[in-house]
N, C-alpha and C positions, 0 to 999 in steps of 0.2 A: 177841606184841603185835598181831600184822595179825587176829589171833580175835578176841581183846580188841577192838579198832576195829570191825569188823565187827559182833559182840554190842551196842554203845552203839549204832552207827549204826540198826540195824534196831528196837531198842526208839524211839530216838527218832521216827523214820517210822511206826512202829506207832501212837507218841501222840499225833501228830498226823492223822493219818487218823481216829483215834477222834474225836480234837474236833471236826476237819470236820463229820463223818458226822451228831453227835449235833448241831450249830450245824441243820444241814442240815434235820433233822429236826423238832429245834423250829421252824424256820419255817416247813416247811409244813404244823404243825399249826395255829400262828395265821393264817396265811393260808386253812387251811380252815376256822376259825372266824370268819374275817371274813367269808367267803363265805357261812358257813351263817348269817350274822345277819340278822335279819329287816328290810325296809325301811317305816320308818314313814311315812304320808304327811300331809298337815294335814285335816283332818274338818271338813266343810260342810255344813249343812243342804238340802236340795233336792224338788222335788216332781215329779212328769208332771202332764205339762200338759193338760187335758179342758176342752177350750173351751165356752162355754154362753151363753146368752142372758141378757141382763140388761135390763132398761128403767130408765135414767137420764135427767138434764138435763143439756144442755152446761155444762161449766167449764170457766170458761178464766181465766187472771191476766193483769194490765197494769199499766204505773205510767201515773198521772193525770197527763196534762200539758197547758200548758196550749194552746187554741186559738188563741190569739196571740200569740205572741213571737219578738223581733227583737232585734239591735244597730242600734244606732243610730249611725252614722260620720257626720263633717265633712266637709261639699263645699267647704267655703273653707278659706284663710289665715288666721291670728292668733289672739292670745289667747283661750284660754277661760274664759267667766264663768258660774258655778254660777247656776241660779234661786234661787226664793226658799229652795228645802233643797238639804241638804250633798250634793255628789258621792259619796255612800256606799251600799253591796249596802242593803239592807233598808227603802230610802226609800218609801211610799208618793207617789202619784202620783194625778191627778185628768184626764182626757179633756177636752186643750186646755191644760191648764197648762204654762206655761213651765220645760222641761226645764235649755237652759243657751245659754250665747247665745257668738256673738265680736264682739270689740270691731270695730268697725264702721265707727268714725270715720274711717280714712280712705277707704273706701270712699264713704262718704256726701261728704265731698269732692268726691271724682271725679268723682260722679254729678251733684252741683249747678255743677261745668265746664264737665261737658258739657252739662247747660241750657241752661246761660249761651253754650253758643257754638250751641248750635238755636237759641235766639233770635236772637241774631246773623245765622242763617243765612236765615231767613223776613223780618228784618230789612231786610234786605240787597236782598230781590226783591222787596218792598212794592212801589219806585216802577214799576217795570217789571208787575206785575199789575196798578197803578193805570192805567195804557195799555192794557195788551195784554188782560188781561180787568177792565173795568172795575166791570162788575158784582160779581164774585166780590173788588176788592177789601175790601170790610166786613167779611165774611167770616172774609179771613185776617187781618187786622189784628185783629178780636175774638180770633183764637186766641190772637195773642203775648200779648195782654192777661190770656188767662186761665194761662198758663203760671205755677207758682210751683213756685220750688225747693226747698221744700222739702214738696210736696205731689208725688205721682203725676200723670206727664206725661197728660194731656188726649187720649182719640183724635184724630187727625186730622180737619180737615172733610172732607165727600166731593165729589168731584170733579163738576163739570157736564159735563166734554164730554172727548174721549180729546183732544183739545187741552192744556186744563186740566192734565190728568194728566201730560202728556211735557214741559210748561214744569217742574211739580214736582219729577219723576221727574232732570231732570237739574238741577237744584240743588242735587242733595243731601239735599233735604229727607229723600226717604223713608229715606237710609240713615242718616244721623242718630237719626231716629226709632225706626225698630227697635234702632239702638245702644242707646241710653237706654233702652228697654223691655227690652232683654236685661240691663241694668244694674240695672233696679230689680228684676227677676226674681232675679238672684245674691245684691240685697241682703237679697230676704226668706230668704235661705238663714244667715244670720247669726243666727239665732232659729229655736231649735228647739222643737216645742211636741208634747206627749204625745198620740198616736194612739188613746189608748183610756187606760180605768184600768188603773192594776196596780202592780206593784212594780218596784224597781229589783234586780237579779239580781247583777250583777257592774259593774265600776268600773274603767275600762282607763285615763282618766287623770286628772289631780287641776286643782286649779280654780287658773285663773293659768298654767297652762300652755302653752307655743306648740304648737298642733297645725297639722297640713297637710291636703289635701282628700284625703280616704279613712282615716284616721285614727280608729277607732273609739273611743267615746265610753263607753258602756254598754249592758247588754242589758236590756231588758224583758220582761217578763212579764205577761198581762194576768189580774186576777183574779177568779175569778165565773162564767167560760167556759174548761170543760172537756171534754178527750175522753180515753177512755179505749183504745189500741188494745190487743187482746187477739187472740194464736195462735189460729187454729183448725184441726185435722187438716184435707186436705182433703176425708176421708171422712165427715166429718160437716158441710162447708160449704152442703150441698144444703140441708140440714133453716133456713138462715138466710137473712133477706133484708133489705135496708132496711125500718126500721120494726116488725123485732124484738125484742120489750120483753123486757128484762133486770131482776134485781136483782143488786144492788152490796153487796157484804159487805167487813169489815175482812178480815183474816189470820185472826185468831183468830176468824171465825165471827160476828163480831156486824154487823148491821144496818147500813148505810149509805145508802144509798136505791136509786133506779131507776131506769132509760133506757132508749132506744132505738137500735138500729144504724141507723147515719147513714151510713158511706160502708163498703163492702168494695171489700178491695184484689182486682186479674184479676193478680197476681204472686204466685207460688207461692216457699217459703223451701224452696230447693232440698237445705237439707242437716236441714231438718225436717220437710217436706212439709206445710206447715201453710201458712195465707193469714190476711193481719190484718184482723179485724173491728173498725172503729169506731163506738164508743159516746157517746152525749152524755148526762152522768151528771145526775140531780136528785136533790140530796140531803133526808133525813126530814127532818122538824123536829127542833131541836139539833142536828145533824150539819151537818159540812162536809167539804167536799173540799176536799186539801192538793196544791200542783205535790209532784210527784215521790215520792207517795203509791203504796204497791202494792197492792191489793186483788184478791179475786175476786170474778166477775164470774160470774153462773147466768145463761143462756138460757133463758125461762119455756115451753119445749117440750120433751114429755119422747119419744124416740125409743128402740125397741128395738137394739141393738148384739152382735153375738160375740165374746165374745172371752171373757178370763182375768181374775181382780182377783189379783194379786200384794202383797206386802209391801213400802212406799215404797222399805225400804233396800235393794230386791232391783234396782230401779231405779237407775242413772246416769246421768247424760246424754242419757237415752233407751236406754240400754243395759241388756240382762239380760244374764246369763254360764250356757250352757248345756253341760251336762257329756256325755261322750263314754263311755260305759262300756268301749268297746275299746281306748282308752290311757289313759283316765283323766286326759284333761287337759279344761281348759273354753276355751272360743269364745264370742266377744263377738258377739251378736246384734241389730241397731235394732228398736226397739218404735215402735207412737204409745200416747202412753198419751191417755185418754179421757175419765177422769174419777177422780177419787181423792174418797176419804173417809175414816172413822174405820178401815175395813178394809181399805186399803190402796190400788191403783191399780189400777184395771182398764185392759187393753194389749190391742191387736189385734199380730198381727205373729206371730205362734208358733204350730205345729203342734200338733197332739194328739200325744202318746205324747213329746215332746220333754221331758228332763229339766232343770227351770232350775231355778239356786240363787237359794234366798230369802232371804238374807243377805247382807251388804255383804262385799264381795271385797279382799282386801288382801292386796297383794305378789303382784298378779298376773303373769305374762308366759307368751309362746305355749307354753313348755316346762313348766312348771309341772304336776306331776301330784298330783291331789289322792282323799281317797275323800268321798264324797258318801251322805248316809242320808237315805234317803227317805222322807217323812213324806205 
């Protein structure tokens, strides 16, 4: 029996050591087939880069906005009453027309009080100027005569003698008087009237409403006066000056009209390197200029530049993506680009022999290794 036991035990151990053995072996023939399988990477189009001389005109884009616009806020108290049109974004407007008013009435009240008690008060020192300056009483008695409440308080007469003035002076007179002038000053704030033409933009509150002093009313826009501001590299700011005539094109290429650079900004846009050139646009005949219109904008001087013209989509945010042939990953590079047309964007910023992809990039990240065919 203990042969017998012995003879089972060792076939069994023998059958299991086979399975091992052969388990053992099939994997690591798949694991050297996984090893030996070939790694595929994603295929990019790309060129070297041979920088060369080109002779173009500045381009540059802007949206039209306009030369005058404001909100327009409440320095008083009380209700508000729409002019002759409705509290609404798209109202035209006329230079002097009555925007929107507040109710007024008891202001104008107050103001006709305190008339009522400056007269009282000049009232009051008649007898004593008829003594003390006889002469200058006619004078001040014409004034209270001309006082009406419900007209604009009358200058003051002027004084004959620093006498004169220090009997006034402490009567009260003068601070009365400037009271009331400060009053009728607040009261024309009650009436609000259009600084220029244009449109109404936006509508912060509605008509019959209690507004308070800072309370903003609407914004304005004026229309017919425009400027355009538009980037410029600062590599190419030399060649611009005030008084450098432009034309003004749609998007798509067609005709707009033409202007002049009216102000350049001495502030550099630190994460574009470009400075803003202001344009004052004159539009063709049939053509107009819209707020908030985008267009491009040619500089009628044509200067020679080095650089490279690239494919638009090769461009991002000012970025190209340059490829590295010793790991095969790409690097994000800043460009200025200079000028663009039908063949694509000419860029300063890149080396000769530097390999950039000319195709729009996607799913990129710093790990990312790609193969690149060079055209």
């Amino acid at each position: 029996m203990k042969l017998r036991h012995i003879i089972i035990i060792t076939i069994f151990v023998s059958i299991n050591v086979l399975v091992v053995t052969t388990l053992n072996f099939a994997g690591a023939s798949k694991a050297e087939e996984v090893d030996k399988k070939p790694i595929f990477y994603p295929t990019l189009n790309g060129t070297t880069i041979s920088n060369s001389e080109e002779n173009f005109k500045i381009i540059g884009f802007g949206t039209v906005s306009s030369f005058n616009e404001m909100d327009v806020a409440c320095e008083v108290q009380g209700k508000l009453i729409q002019g002759k049109q409705n509290l609404k974004p798209g109202i035209k407007f006329r230079k002097g027309e009555l925007l929107f008013s507040i109710n007024d009435a008891e202001a104008r009240y107050n103001l006709r009080a305190r008339k009522s008690g400056f007269i009282n008060v000049i009232a009051n020192i008649l007898p004593d100027l008829k003594i003390d300056f006889p002469d200058q009483f006619k004078k001040w008695e014409n004034y209270v005569g001309s006082i009406k409440l419900n007209a604009t308080l009358p200058q003051l007469p002027a004084w004959s003698s620093t006498k004169e003035k220090i009997f006034i002076s402490t009567r009260n007179v003068l601070t009365e008087y400037f009271a009331i002038k400060s009053l009728e000053e607040q009261l024309r704030k009650f009436r609000v009237y259009a600084p220029f033409s244009g449109v109404v933009t936006d509508v912060y509150a509605t008509n019959h409403s209690v507004v308070n002093p800072g309370t903003k009313i609407m914004r304005l826009v004026e229309t017919g006066n425009f400027e355009i501001p538009v980037s410029i590299p600062t590599n190419q700011s030399a060649a611009i000056a005030i008084g450098t005539e432009v034309t003004i094109y749609t998007t798509s290429g067609v005709l707009k009209g033409s202007g002049a650079v009216v102000r350049i900004s001495e502030v550099i846009n630190k994460n574009t390197q470009s400075i803003d050139v202001y344009v004052r646009p004159k539009s063709i005949e049939g053509a107009t200029f819209t707020e908030g219109e985008y267009v491009e904008v040619e500089l009628n001087r044509a200067e020679t530049h080095k650089g490279v013209r690239l494919p638009n989509n090769a461009i991002q945010n000012n970025y190209v993506y340059t490829y590295s042939k010793i790991d095969s990953v790409l690097t994000k590079q800043a460009v200025q680009v200079l000028n663009t047309n039908d063949q694509g964007a000419f860029v300063q910023g890149l080396q000769n022999n530097t390999i950039v992809i000319t195709q729009e990039v996607l799913n990129y990240t710093d790990t990312s290794k790609f193969k690149v065919l060079i055209h």
